[in-house]
N, C-alpha and C positions, 0 to 999 in steps of 0.2 A: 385858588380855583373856586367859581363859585357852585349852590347847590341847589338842587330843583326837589322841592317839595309837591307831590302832584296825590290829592285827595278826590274822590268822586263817591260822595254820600248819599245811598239809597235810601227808598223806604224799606226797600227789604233785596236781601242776595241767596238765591236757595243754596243748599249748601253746597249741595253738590256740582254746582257752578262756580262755586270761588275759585278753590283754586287753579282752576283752567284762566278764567275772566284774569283773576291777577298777573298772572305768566303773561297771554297776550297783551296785554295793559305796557308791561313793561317790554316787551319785545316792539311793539308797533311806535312805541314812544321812541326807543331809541335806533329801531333801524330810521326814523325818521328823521332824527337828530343828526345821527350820522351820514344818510344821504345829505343833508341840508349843508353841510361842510363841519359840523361839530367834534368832538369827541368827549368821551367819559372815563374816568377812571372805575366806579364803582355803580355796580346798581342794584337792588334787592326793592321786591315788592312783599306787599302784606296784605292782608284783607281780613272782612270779620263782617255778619251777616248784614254788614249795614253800610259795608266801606271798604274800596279800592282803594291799596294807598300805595306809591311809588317813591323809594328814596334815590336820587340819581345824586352820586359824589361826584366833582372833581370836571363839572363840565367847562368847556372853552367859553369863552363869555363873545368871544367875535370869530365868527367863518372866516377863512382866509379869503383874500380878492382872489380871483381867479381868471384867467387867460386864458384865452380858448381863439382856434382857429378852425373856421369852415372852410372847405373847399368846395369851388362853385365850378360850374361850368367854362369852356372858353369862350373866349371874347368875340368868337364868330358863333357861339351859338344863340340857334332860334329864341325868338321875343319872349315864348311862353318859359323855355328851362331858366333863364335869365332872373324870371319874373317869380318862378315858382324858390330858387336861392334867395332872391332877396326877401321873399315871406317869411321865409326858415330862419335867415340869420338876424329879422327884424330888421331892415336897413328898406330907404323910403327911396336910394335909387343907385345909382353902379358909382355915381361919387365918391360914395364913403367905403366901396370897398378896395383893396388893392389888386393890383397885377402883377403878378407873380409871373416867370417863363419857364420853360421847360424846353430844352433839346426838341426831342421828339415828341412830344405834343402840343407846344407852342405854347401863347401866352394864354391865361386863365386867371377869373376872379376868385381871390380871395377873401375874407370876412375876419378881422384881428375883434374879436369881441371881451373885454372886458368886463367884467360883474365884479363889482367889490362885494366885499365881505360885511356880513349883515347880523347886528346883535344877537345875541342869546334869546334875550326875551321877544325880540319881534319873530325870530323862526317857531319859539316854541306857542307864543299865541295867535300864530297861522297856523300850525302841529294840531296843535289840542284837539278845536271843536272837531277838525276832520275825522280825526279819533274817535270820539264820543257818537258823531252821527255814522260811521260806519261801524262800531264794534261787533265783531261776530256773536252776538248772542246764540244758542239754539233755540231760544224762542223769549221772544221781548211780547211790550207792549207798546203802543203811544198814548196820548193824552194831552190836552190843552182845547183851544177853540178850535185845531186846525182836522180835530179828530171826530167832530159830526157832533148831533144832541146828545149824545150819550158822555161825550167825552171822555171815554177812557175804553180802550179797544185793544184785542191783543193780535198780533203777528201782521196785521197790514204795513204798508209802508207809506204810504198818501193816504192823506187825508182830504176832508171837504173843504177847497180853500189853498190846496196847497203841503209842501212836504212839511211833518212834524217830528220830533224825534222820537226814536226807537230805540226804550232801554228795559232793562229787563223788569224793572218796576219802576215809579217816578223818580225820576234823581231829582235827589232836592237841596244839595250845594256843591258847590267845587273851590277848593281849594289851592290854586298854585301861588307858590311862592318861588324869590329866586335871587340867590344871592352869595357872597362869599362869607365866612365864618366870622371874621372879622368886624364884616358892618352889617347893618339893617337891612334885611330882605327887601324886594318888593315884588308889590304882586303882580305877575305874569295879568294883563287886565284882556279879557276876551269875555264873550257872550254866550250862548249855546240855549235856543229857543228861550230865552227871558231870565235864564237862570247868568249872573255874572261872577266873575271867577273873584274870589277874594282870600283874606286869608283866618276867615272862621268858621269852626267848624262845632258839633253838640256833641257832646256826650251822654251817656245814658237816660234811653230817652224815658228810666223811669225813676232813677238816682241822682241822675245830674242833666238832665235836658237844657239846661241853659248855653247861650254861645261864649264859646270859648276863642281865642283870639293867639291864635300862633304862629313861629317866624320859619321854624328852621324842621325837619323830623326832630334830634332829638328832645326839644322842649314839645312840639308836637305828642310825641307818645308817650313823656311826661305828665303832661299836664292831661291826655286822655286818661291814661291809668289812676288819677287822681280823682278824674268823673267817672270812673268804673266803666272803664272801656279798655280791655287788652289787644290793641291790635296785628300782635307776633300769634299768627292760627297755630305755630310749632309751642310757641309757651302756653297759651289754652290749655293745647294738648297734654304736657309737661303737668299742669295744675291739676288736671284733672283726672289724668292718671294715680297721681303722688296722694290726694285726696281720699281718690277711692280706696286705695290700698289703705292707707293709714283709717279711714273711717273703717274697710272690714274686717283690721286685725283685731281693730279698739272691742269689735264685737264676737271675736273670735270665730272670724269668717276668714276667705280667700278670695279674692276678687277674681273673676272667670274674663280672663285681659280676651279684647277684643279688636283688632287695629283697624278695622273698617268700621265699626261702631264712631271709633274714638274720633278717626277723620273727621264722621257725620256731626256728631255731637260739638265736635270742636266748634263747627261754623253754625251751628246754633243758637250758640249765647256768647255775647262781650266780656259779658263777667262771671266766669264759671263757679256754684255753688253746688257742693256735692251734698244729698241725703239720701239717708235708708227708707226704704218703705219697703212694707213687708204684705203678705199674701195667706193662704190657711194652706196648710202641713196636707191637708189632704188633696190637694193638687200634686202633689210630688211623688205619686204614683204615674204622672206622665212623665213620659222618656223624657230625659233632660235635654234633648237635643232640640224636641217641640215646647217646650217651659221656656227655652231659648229664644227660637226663632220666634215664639209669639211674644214675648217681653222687646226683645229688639225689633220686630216691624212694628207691629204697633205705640211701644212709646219708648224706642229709642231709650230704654233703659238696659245695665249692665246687671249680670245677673251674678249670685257669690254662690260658694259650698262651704261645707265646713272644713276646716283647719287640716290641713292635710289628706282632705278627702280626693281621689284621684276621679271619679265620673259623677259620686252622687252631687246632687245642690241643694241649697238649703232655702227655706220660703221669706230669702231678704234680698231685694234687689237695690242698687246705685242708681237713682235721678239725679241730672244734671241741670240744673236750675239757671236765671238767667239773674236773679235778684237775692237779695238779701231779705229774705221776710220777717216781720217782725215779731213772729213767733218762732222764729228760727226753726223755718219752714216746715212746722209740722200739718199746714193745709195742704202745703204745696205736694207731700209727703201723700197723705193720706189718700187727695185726690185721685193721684198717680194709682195708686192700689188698687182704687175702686173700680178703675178703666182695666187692670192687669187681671182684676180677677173676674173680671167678665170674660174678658179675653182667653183665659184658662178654661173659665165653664165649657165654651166654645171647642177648647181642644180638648176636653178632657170627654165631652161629649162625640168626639169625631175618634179618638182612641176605643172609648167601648165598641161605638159604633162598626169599625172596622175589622171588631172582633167577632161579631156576634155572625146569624147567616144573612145572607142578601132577602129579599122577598119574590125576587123571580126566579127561585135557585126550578124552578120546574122546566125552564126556557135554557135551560142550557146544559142540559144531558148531553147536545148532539156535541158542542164544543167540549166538554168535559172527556168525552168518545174518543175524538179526535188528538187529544192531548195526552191522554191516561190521565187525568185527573181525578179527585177524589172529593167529589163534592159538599164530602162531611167538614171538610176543612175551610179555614176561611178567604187564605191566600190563593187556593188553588180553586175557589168561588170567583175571586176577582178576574183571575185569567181565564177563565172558562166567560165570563159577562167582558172583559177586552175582543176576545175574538168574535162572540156573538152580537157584538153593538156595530164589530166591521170599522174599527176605529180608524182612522188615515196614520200613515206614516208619512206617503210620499205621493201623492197623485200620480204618479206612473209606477212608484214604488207596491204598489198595495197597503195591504193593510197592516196595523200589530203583530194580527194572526201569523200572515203571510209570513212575515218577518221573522216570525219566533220560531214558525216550521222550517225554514230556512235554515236561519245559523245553529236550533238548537238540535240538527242533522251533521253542521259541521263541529257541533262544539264534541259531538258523539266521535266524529271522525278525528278528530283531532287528541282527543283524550293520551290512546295509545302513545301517541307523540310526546308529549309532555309528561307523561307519567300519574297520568290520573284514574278513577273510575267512568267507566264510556256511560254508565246508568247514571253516576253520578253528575256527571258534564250534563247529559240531556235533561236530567230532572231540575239543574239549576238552570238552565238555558232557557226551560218551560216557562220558570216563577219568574224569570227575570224581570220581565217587565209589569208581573201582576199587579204592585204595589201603584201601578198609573191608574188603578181605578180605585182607589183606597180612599176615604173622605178628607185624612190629614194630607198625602200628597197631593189630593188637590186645594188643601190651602194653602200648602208651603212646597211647590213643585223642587225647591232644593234641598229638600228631604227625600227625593226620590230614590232609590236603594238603600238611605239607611233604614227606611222603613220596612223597608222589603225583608230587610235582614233580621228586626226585631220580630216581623209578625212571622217567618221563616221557623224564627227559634221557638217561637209561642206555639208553633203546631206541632213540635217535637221533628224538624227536620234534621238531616246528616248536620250537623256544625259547620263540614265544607258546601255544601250547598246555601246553606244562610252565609255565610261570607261570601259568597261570592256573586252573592245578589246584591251587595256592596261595591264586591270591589271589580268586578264585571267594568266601571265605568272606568279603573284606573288606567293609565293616568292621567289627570285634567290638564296640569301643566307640566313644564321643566322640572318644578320644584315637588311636585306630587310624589310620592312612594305607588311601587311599582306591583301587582299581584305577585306572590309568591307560593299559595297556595297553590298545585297542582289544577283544582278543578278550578278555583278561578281563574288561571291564567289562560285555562279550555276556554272556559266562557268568554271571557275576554277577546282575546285574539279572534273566535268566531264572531261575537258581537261588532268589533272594528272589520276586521273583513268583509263582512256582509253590509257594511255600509260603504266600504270603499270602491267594492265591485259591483254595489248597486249604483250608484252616482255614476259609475264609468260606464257601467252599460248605456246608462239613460243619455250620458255625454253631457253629466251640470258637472264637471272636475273644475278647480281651482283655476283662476284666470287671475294675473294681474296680483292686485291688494285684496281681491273680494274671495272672498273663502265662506260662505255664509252658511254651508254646512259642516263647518269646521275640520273640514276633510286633511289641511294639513296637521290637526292637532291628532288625528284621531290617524293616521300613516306616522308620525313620530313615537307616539303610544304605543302602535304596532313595534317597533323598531328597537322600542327600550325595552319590552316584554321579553322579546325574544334574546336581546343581548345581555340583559340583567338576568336573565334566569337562564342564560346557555342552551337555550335550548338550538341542537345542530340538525333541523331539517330544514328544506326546501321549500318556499314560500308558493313556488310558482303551480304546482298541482291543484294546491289550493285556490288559487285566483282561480283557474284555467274552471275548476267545479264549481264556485261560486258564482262567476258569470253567466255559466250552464245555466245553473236552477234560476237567476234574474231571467233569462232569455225564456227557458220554456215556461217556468209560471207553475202556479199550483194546477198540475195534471191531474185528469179526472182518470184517463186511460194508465191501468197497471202501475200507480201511485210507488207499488214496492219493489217494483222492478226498477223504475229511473233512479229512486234512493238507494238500493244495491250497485246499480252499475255507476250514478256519481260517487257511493262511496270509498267504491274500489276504485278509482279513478282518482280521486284525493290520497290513495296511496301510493298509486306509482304510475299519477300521470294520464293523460291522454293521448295514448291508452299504454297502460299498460298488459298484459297479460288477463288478467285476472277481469278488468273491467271490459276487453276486447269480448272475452267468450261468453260475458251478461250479456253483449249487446247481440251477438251470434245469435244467442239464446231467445233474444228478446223479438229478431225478428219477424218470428213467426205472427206476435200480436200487430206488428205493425202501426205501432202507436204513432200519434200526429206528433210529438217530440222526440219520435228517434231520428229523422235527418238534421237536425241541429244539432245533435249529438255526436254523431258522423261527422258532419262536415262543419264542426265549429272553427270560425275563424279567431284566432290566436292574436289579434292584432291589439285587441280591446285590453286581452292580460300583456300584452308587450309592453304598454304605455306604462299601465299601471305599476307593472315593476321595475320601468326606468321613474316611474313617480317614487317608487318606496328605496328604488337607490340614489335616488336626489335628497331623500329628508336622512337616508344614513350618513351622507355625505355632513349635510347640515351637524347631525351628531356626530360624526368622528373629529370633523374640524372645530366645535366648541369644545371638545374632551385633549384640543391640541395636535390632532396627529394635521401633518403637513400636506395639505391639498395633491403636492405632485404624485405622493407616496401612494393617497389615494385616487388617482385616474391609472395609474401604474397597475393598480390589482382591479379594478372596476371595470368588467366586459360587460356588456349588454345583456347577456345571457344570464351574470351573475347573480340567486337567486337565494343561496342558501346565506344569509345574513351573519351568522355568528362566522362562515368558514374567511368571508372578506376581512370583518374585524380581526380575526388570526393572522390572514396574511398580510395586512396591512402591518400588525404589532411585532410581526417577523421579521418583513423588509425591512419596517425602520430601526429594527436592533441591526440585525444586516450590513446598512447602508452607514451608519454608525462604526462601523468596523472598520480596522484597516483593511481588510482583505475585501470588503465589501465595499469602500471608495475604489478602490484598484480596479476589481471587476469593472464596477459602474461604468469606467474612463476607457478599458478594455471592451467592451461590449459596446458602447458610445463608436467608438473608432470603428468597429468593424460595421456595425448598422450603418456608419456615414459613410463609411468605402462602399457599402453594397448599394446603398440607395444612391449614389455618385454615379457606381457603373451602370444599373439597373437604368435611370433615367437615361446615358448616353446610348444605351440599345446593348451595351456590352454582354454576351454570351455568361450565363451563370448555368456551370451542368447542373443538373436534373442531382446526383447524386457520387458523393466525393468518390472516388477511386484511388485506394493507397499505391496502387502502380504506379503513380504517376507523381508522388510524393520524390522532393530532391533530398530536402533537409532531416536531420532528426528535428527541431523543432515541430513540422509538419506531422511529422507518427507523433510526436508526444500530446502532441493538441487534439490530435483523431481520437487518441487514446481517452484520454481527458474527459473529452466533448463525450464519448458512448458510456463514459462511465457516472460521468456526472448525469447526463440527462436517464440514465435507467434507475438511478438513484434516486433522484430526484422528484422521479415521476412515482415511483412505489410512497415514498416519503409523503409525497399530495395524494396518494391513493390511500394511505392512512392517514389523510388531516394531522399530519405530524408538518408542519411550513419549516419550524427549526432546523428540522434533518433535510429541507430541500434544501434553503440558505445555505446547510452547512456543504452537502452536497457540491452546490454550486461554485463554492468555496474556494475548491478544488481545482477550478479554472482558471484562480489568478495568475499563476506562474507562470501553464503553460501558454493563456495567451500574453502575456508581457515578452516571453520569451520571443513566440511567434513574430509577433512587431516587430523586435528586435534586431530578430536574425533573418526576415525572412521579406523578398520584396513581392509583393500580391501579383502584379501588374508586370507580369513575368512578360519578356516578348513572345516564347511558346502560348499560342492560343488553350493550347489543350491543358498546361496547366495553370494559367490564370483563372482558366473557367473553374478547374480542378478547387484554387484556394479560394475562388467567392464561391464557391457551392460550402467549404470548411467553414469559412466566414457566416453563414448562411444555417448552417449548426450548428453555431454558437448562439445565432440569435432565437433559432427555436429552442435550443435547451433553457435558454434566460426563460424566453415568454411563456413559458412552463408556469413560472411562477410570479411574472410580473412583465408589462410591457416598460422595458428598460430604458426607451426611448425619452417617455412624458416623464423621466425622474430630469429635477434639476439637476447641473453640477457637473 
């Protein structure tokens, strides 16, 4: 079978575009092949900052003929359908098609159209140019006569004169070859704006720039790796890796492995060259996190520590070079340093800087007032100039400010919950986001809380409030680690709440694929917080308060009143007790925010918490439990998250059971008898009556059914789901027995209605604990 060699040599491919451009390259090749009539055994693509390369195995060398039959109109219809079939099936007049008949709809033209089967190489150099001139870049350029006086233009698609092509830098050869292992390739011969397909290709274009002349891939990436050209981005990777390590044990260092780096770096250079260059020792008073992130954005270098050092680093970093220099790269080496330790100045000057006081600290008493901050400090400087600068969050949302009085009200209410400090929750809640005015987070915005957390600890804060100016943000993904810390998971959980019942108020909730406030990462987060660290309260008071405070806004009228009555309302509800007699109390001020308070509609936290039981749903079923298990325990109302995850892990030990398949089949039968009669209009009493019992079956199942459901019910009254299960348990016998012995569909009215009302407590004692119905089985 023969093999398609497919090359498209740039002047340059940024990195971060390869390996997408490769992927598509080889996907559009061969859904193409394959619509065409082909097929392939094998295909893997390659790329390297200079070159898309495509290896196809094992392709058919001829498309099969193919048969094909149109059906046309009948023979009595009008001149135009007649006419408009014969365009379709390419035929010049009703001659050449046949007549076909049919019973009942009489005779009709048909169209027997033949296509033979058409070479390898003639589909795939019709294939190609199409390829090249539509490839999805995210952003190309063109170039030639056809692209104006300038000649060389970026993202238009026509040019002056007509279309020219559009790639993401000039391509400057292509390569197809094609052929079986056996004989001599040839070249796939096609055009594509003046460049013509052949089969040679350069090599390094500062090693070996000369053309090289190839048949097949593998003397292909033989004979490039000989002109210092690696075109496998995964062995790059592999070299460069292996390199670095070995270069920083040689110097009794630890290479600080980075696998985003290494991607980057990969598609940088053909021919990877690892050296040290090194920095001055007194830089290394910067957090290692910022010595990092400025070594890696600006020159893409990997940075070491010493020899089993767990956080400190040491002043030698990893360059990845693209040449062999002939001083075995110690310019190349030194360069690098010069630009690193500029670069350092910079952060090592934004570090003191962030330490030292502001110079407006006079203009921001009133915020510091407002906050309890302490404007001797430097952190609690930053958040006092956040809220005084009136920074945005959300153009309907408000401001930072807003924002921070907000959650850092519920992270206070929440405390209790969690087992935190309520001072301590509010004091981290405050700084949380101080570290946004900081001179280093605004050079490296992805240092955002960790900064928080160093300049937290530099001012002598609680330990948990500097963590949790951290880990506030957890979790980012799937894979993230979870707050564990008490007061961080305060701050947390108030931080994601207050974003997720701000977006619901305003009504921008997740639609579709578009999530542009990350809203479903940040309702998963919620989800893991709360099941990873057990915490067993109720979600919903809290939407119901945090929606409140979006709707009314930062209130000018009795500020301490609305935060008393929302925060007693975050504990038991709207309203409970406690928050009813604020509002009693409150009416005498008659503030513009108390009938929204009154009369809040509940609609906006309904969504939200069928939102937050949709993404638990998403988490129970990647952690394996069985979708039916969970619609079976999942009410609408359901709101306390960990008590679902128990009843779910219950049922399905339960349902796992033999007495719990039995049940299932048991309680299945009676729900389909009831909903049978139920839909015929069949009479079901109001409530069972033992008078009217024939059988001992029927007492033993009465029996059963009162004893199990008051069991069962105390059992979910102490979040014990095992002891309802077991409870339930109880039922197997005597409804088998029931079935058994006993016929429902009595011809006495008085006691048929008698056994579906029995039938009927059965199905509420079940739905106690799960609606028995949506379980498969």
């Amino acid at each position: 079978m023969p093999d398609l060699l497919l090359e498209l040599r740039s002047e340059e491919i940024p990195a971060r575009m390869q390996r997408k451009a490769a992927s598509d390259l080889k996907k559009m090749v061969t859904d193409g092949l394959v619509e065409a009539g082909l097929t392939y055994e094998a295909a893997r693509e390659y790329w390297s900052p200079r070159r898309l390369t495509l290896d196809l195995r094992g392709v058919t060398a001829r498309s099969k003929d193919v048969r094909e039959e149109i059906k046309g109109p009948s023979t009595k219809a009008p001149p135009q359908a007649v006419e408009g079939f014969l365009r379709k099936a390419g035929l010049s007049d009703t001659s050449q098609a046949h007549v076909h008949s049919d019973p009942k709809k009489g005779d009709f033209y048909v169209a027997h159209i033949a296509k033979p089967g058409r070479a390898a190489e003639e589909i795939i150099a019709d294939l190609v140019p199409g390829i090249i001139r539509a490839f999805p870049w995210p952003k190309s350029m063109r170039w030639g006569p056809a692209s104006g006086p300038k000649g060389l233009r970026y993202g238009a698609t026509e040019g002056r004169g007509g279309e020219t092509l559009r790639w993401v830098r000039p391509l400057q050869s292509i390569v197809c070859t094609f052929g079986p292992e056996t004989e001599e390739p040839v070249v796939v011969d096609f055009e594509v704006d003046g460049i013509r397909s052949g089969n040679v290709t350069y090599g390094h274009r500062f090693h070996a720039p000369g053309a090289i002349t190839v048949r097949r891939f593998d003397d292909y990436a033989a004979k490039l790796e000989a002109a210092r050209v690696i075109v496998d981005a995964d062995r790059r990777k592999e070299i460069i890796l292996a390199d670095a390590k070995n270069l920083a044990f040689a110097n009794g260092l630890d290479l600080v492995e980075d696998e985003g780096l290494l991607e980057e770096v990969s598609g940088l250079v053909e021919w990877p060259v690892v050296l040290l260059g090194t920095f001055e020792e007194d830089f290394l008073s910067i957090p290692a996190e910022v010595i990092r992130l400025t070594i890696r954005a600006n020159q893409k270098c990997f940075v070491t520590r010493p020899q089993g050092a767990a956080d400190a680093l040491s002043n030698r970093f990893v360059v990845t070079a693209n040449i062999e220099a002939k001083d075995g790269g110690k310019e190349i080496a030194h360069g690098n340093g010069k630009v690193v330790r500029a670069r350092l100045s910079d952060a090592l000057y934004f570090w003191k800087t962030d330490q030292a006081d502001l110079p407006d600290l006079d203009t921001l008493k009133a915020s510091a007032e407002k906050f309890g901050l302490d404007l001797k400090k430097p952190l609690d400087q930053r958040m006092a100039r956040l809220d005084r600068l009136g920074v945005t969050f959300h153009a309907k949302l408000g401001t930072q400010g807003e924002r921070v009085t907000r959650f850092a009200q519920l992270a206070e209410d929440l405390a209790p919950l969690v087992g935190a400090d309520p001072a301590l929750a509010r004091r981290a809640a405050v700084l949380a986001k101080a570290d946004l005015q900081t001179e280093v987070v605004g050079e490296f915005p992805e240092l955002q809380g960790a900064m928080g957390r160093k300049y937290a600890a530099l001012q002598g804060e609680h330990p948990s409030v500097a963590a949790a100016l951290e880990e506030h943000y957890k979790p980012q993904g799937p894979s993230d680690r979870v707050p564990t810390d008490p007061v961080s998971v305060a701050v947390a959980l108030a931080d994601k709440l207050d974003t997720l019942t701000g977006f619901w108020a305003i009504d921008e909730k997740p639609t579709g694929s578009k999530d542009p406030y990350a809203l479903r990462r940040a309702a998963l987060g919620l989800v893991r917080i709360v099941l990873e660290n057990e915490l067993n309260f109720s979600i919903d008071p809290l939407n119901d308060v945090q929606v409140l405070r979006h709707q009314v806004g930062p209130s000018a009228a009795a500020p301490q009143k609305l935060n008393a009555i929302l925060s007693a309302a975050a504990k038991g509800g709207l309203f409970g007790d406690g928050a009813r007699a604020l509002v009693a109390d409150t009416k005498a001020d008659a503030p513009d925010w108390l009938p929204l308070v009154e009369n809040h509609d509940p609609a906006i936290s309904d969504d939200l918490r069928a939102f937050l039981q949709d993404r638990l749903k998403v988490y129970l079923r990647d952690s394996g439990k069985r979708h039916d298990i969970i619609d079976a325990v999942m009410t609408p109302e359901a709101c306390n998250l960990l008590a679902i995850v128990r009843r779910v892990e219950a049922l399905g030990s339960f349902l796992d059971s033999e007495d719990g398949k039995n049940l299932l089949a048991g309680t299945k039968r009676a729900a389909n008898i009831l909903a049978a009669e139920e839909k015929k209009g069949t009479v079901v009493a109001d409530a069972v009556d033992p008078a009217l019992f024939r059988t001992d079956e029927e007492r033993a199942l009465d029996a059963a059914v009162n004893q199990a459901e008051r069991e069962a019910g105390q059992a979910i009254q102490n979040e014990d789901f095992s002891g309802a299960m077991k409870a339930l348990s109880a039922l197997r016998e005597p409804v088998d027995s029931f079935f058994e012995g006993v016929l429902v569909n009595d011809e006495d009215a008085g006691v048929r209605a008698n056994r579906l009302a029995l039938l009927a407590r059965i199905r509420a004692a079940t739905s106690q604990v799960a609606d028995f119905s949506k379980i498969a089985g």
